[in-house]
Each structure stands twice: as C-alpha cells, then as structure tokens.
PDB file of N, CA, C and O in Angstrom:
ATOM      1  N   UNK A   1      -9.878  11.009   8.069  1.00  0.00           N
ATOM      2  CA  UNK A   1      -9.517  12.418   8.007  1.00  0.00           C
ATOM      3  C   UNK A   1      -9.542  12.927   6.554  1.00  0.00           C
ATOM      4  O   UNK A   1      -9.978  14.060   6.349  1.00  0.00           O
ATOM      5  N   UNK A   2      -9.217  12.363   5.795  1.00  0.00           N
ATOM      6  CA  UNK A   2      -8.791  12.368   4.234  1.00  0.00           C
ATOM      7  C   UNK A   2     -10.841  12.607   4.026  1.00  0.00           C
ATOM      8  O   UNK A   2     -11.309  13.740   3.915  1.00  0.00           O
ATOM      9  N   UNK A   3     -11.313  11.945   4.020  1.00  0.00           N
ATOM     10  CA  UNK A   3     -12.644  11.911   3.211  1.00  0.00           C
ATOM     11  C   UNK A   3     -13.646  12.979   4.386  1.00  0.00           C
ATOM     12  O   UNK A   3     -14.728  13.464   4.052  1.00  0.00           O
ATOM     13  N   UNK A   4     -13.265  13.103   5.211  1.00  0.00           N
ATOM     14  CA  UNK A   4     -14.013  14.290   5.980  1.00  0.00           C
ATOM     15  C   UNK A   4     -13.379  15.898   5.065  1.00  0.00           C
ATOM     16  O   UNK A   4     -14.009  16.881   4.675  1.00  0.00           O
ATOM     17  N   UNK A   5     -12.348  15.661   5.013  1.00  0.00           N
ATOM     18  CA  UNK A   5     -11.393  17.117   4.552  1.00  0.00           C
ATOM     19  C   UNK A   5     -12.304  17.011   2.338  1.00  0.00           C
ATOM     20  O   UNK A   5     -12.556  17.956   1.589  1.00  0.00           O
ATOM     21  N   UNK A   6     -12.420  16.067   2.186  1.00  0.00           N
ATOM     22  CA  UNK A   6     -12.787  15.894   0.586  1.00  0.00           C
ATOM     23  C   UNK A   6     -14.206  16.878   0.949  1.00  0.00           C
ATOM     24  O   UNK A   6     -14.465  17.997   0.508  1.00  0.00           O
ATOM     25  N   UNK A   7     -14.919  16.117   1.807  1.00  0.00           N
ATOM     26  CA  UNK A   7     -16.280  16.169   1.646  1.00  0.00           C
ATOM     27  C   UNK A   7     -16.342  18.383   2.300  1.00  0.00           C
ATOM     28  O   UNK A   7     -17.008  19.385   2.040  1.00  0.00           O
ATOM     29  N   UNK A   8     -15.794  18.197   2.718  1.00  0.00           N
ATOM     30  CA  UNK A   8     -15.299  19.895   3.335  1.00  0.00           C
ATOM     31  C   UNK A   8     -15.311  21.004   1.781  1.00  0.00           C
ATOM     32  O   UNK A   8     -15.999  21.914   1.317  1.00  0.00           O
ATOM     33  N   UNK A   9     -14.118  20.241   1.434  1.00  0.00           N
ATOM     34  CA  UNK A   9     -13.871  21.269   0.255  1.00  0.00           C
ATOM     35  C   UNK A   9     -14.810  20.956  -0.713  1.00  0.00           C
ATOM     36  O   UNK A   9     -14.876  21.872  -1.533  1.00  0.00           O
ATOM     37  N   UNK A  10     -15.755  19.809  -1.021  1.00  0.00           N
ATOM     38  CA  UNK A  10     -16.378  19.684  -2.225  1.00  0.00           C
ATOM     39  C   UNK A  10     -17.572  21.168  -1.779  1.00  0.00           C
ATOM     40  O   UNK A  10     -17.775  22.063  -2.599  1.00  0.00           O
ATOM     41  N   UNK A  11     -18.118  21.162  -0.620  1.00  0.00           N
ATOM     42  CA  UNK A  11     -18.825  21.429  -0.200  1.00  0.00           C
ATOM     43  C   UNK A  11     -18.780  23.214  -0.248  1.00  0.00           C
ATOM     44  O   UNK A  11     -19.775  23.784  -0.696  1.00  0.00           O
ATOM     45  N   UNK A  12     -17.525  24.087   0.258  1.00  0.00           N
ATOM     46  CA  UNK A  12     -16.934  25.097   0.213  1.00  0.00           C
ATOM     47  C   UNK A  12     -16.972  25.892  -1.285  1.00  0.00           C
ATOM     48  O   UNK A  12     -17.144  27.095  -1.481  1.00  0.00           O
ATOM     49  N   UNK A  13     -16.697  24.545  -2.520  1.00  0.00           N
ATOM     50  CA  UNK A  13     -16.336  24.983  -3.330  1.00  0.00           C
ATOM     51  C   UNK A  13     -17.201  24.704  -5.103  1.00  0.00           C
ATOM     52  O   UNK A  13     -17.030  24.705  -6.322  1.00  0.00           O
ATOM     53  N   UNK A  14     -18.354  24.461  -3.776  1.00  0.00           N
ATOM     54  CA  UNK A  14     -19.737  23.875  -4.647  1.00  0.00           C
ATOM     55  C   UNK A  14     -19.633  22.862  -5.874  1.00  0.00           C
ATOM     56  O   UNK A  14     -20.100  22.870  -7.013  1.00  0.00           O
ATOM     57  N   UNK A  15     -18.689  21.847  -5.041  1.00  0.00           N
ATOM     58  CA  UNK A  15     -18.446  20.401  -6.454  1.00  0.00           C
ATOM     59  C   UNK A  15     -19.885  20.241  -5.927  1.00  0.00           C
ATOM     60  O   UNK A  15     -20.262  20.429  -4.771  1.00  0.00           O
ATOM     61  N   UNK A  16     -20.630  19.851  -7.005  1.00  0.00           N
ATOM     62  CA  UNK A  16     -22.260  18.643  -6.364  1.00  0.00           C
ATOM     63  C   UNK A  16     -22.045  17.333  -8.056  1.00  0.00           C
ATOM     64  O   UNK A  16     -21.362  17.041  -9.038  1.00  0.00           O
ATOM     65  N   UNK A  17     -23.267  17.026  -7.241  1.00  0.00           N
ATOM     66  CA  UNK A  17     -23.671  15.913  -8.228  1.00  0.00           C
ATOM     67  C   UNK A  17     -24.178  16.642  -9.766  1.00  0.00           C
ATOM     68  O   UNK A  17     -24.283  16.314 -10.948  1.00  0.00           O
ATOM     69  N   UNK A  18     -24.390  17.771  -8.936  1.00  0.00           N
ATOM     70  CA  UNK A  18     -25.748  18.428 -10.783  1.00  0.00           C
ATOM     71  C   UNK A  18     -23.849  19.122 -11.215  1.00  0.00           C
ATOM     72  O   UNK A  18     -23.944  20.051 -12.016  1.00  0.00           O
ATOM     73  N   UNK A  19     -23.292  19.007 -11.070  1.00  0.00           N
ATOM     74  CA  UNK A  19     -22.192  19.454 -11.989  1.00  0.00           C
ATOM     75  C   UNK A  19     -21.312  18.814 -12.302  1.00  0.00           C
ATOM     76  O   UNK A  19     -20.477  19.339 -13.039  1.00  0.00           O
ATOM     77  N   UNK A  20     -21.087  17.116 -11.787  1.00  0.00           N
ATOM     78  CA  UNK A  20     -21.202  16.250 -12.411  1.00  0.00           C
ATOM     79  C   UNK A  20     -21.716  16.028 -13.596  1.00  0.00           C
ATOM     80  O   UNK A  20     -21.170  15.612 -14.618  1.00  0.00           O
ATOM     81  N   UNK A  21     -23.069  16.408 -13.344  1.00  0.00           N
ATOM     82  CA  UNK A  21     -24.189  15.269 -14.598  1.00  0.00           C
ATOM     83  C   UNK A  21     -24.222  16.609 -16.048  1.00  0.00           C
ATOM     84  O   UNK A  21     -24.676  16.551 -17.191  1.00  0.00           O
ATOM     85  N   UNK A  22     -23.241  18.126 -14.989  1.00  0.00           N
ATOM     86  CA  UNK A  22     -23.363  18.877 -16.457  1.00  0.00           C
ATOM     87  C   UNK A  22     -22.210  18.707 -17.108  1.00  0.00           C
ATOM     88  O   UNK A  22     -22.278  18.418 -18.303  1.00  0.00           O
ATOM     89  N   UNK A  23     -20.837  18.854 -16.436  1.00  0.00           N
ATOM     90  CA  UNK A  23     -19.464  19.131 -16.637  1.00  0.00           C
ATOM     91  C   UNK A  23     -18.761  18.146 -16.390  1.00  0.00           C
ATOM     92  O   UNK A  23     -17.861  18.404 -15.590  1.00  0.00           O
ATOM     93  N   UNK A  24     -18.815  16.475 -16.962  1.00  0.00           N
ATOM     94  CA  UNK A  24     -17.770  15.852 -15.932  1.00  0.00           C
ATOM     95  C   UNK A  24     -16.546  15.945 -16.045  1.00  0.00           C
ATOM     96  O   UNK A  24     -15.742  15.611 -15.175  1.00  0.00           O
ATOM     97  N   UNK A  25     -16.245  16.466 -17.260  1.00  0.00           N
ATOM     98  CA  UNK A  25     -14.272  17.121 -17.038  1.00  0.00           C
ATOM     99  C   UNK A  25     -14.137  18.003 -16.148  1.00  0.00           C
ATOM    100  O   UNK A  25     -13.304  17.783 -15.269  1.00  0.00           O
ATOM    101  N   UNK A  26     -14.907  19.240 -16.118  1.00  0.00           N
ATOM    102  CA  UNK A  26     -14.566  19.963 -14.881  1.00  0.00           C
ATOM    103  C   UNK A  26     -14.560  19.782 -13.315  1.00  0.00           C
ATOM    104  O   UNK A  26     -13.901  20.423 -12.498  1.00  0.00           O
ATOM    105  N   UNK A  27     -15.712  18.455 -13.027  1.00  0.00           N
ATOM    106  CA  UNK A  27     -15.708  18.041 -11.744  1.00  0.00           C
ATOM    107  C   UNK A  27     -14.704  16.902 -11.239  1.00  0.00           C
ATOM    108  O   UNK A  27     -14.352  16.563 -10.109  1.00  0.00           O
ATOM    109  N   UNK A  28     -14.365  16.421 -12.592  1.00  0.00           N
ATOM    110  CA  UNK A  28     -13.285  15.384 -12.338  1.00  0.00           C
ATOM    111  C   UNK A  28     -12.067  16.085 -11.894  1.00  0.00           C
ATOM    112  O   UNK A  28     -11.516  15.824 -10.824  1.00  0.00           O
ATOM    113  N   UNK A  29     -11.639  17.002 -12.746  1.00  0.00           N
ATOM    114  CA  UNK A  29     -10.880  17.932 -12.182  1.00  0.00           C
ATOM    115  C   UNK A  29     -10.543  18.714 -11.409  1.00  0.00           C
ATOM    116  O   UNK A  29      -9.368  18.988 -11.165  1.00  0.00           O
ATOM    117  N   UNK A  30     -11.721  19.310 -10.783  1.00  0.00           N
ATOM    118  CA  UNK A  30     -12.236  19.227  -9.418  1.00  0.00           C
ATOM    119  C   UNK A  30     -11.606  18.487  -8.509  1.00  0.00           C
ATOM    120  O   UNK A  30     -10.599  18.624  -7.814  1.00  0.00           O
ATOM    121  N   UNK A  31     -12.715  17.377  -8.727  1.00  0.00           N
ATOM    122  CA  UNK A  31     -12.007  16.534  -7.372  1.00  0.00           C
ATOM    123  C   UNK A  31     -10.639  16.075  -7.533  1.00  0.00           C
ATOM    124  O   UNK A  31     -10.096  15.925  -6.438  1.00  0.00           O
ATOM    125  N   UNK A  32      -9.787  15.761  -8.673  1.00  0.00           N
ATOM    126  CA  UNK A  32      -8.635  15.422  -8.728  1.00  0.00           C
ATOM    127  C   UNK A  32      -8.235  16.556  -7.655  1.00  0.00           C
ATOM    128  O   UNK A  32      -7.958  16.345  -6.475  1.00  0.00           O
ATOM    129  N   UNK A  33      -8.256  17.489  -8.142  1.00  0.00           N
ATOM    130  CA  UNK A  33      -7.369  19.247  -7.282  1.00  0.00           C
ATOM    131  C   UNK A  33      -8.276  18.864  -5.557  1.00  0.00           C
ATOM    132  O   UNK A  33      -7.595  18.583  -4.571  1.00  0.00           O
ATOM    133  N   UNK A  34      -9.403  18.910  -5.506  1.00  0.00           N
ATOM    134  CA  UNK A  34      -9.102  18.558  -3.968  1.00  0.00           C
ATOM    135  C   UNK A  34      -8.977  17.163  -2.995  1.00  0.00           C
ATOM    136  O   UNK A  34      -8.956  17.161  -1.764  1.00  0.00           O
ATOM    137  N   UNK A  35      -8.899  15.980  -3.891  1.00  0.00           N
ATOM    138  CA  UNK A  35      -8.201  15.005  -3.199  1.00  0.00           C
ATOM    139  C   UNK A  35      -6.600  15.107  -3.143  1.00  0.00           C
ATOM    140  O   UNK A  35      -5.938  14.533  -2.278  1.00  0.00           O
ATOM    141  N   UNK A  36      -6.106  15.822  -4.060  1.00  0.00           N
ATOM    142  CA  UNK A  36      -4.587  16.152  -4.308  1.00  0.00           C
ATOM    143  C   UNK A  36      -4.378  17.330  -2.532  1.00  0.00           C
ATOM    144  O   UNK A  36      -3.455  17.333  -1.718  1.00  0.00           O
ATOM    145  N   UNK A  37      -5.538  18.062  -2.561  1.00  0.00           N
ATOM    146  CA  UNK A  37      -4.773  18.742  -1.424  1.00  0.00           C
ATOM    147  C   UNK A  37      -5.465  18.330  -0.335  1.00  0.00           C
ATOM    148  O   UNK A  37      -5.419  19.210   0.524  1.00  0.00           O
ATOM    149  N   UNK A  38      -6.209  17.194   0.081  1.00  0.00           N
ATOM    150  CA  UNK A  38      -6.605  17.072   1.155  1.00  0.00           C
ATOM    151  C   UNK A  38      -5.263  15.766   1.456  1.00  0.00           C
ATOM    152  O   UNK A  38      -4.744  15.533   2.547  1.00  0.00           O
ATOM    153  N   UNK A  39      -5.065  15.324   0.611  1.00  0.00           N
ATOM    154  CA  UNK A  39      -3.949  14.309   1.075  1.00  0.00           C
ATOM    155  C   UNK A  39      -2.803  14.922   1.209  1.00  0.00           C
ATOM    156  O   UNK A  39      -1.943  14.143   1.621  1.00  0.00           O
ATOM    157  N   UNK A  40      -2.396  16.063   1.025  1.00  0.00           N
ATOM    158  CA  UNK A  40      -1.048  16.999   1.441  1.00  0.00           C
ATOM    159  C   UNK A  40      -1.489  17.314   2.887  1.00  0.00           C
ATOM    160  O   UNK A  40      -0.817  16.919   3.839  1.00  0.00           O
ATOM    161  N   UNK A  41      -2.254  17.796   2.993  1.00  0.00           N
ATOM    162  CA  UNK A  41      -2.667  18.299   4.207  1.00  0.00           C
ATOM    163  C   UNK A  41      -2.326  17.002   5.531  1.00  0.00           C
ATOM    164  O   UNK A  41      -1.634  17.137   6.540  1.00  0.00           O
ATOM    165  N   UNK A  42      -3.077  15.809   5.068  1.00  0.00           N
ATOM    166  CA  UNK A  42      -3.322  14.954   6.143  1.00  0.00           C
ATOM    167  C   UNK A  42      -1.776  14.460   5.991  1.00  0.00           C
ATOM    168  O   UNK A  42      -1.403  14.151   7.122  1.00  0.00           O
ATOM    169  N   UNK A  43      -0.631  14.244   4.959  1.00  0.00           N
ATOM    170  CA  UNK A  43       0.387  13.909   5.182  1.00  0.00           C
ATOM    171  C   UNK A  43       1.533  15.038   6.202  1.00  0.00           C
ATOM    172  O   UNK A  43       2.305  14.671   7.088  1.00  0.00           O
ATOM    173  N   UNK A  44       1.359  16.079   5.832  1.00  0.00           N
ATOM    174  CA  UNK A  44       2.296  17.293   6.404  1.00  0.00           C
ATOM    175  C   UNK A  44       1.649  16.707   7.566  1.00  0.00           C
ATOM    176  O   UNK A  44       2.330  15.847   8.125  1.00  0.00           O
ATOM    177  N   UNK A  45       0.278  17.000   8.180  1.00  0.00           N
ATOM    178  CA  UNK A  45      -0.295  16.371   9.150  1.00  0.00           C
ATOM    179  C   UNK A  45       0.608  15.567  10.264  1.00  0.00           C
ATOM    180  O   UNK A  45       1.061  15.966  11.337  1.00  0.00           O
ATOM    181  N   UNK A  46       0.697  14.361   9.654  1.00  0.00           N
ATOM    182  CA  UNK A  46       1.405  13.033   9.717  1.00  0.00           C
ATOM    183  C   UNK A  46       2.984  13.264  10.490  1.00  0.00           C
ATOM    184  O   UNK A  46       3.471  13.033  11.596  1.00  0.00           O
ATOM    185  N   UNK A  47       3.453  13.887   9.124  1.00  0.00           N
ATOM    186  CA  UNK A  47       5.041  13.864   9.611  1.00  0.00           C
ATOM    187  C   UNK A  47       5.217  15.146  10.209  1.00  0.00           C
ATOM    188  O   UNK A  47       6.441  15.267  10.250  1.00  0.00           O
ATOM    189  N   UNK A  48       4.679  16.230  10.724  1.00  0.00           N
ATOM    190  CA  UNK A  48       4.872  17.220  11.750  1.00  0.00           C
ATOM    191  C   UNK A  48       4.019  16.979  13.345  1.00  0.00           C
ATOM    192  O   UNK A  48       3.936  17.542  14.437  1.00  0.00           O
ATOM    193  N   UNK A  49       3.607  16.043  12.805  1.00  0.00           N
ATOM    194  CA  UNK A  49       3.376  15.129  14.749  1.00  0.00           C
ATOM    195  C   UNK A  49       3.965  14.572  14.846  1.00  0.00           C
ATOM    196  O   UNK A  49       4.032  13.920  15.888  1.00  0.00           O
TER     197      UNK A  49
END
C-alpha cells in the first residue's frame, strides 16, 4: 500500500528520474515529503480499522 501511494504522488507531482539527475536536493526532498505522507496515511489507515 505504502509504495503504490509513493509511486501515486511521485507521479501527480511530477518527481521523475530527469529531476533527479538535475536537482538531487530537491527530489530527495521530495520524496522525503511524500514517503513522510504516504506512511501517515497507511498508518491512520491501520489504526481507524
């Protein structure tokens, strides 16, 4: 669930590889910010079932 929801928002929010290979502080940061909220998501998830 976690890496379906990553691959969602990278996608939404146009992380790619070519902005990687331009910016990697900004994509790192990036993905830090949406693995940070795809794992909120799948936890609230969790403990409200």
């Amino acid at each position: 669930m976690v890496e379906y929801l990553i691959k969602e928002m990278e996608r939404k929010q146009g992380v790619t590889e070519e902005l990687k290979g331009k910016d990697m502080m900004r994509w790192i940061g990036l993905m830090n910010n949406i693995r940070a909220c795809a794992d909120e998501i799948v936890s609230n998830d969790i403990v409200y079932f």
